[in-house]
N, C-alpha and C positions, 0 to 999 in steps of 0.2 A: 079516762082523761083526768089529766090533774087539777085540781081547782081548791082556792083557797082566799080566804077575805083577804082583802087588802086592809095592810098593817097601817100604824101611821107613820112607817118610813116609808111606805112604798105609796104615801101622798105625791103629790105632785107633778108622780110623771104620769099619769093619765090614769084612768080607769076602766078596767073594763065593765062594759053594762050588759054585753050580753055573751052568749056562745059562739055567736061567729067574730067574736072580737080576738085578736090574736096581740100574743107578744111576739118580737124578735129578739132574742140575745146573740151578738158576736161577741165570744170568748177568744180570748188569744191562745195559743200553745203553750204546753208545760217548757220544763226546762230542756228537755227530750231525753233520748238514753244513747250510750256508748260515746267512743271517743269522738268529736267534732270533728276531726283530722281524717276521717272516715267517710265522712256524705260526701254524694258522689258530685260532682260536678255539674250534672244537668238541675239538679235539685236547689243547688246554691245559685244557677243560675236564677233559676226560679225563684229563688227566696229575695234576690237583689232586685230583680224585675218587678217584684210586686210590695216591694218598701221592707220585711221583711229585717234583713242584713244588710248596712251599710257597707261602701267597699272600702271601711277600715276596720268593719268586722271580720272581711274573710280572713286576715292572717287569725282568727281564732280555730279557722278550719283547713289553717295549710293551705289558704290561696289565694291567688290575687289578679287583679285585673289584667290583661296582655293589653299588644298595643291597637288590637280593634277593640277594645271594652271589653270581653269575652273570658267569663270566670278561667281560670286555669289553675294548675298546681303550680306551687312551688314558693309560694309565700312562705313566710317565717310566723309559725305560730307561739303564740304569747309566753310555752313554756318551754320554747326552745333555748338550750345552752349558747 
């Protein structure tokens, strides 16, 4: 297990005192890999649903809202001519 004194930046946010004390960290995602224009649809629905991508982000990945709310292709993405 990893363990290490707490610094004095990492004052304030609490301390641990013993072993069954735990940290939580949620990190966000990197930047991710390959072209945007490529994730699949079910995925971006997922990313909209859960705050993720805004739906003025989708045209970053070629898609855009239909008329039930529902991701779809065919949006204009940002480095289209």
């Amino acid at each position: 297990m990893f363990s290490r004194p707490i610094t004095s930046a990492m004052r304030g946010i609490g301390e641990l005192r013993g072993p069954e004390d735990r940290i939580e960290a949620r990190l966000s995602g990197g930047s991710g890999f390959g072209d945007p224009r490529e994730r699949d649809v079910a995925s971006l629905q997922r990313d909209l649903d859960e705050g993720y991508v805004s739906e003025a982000g989708l045209a970053r990945y070629g898609a855009r809202l239909d008329a039930d709310g529902r991701v779809t292709r065919g949006g204009s993405g940002v480095d289209d001519a």
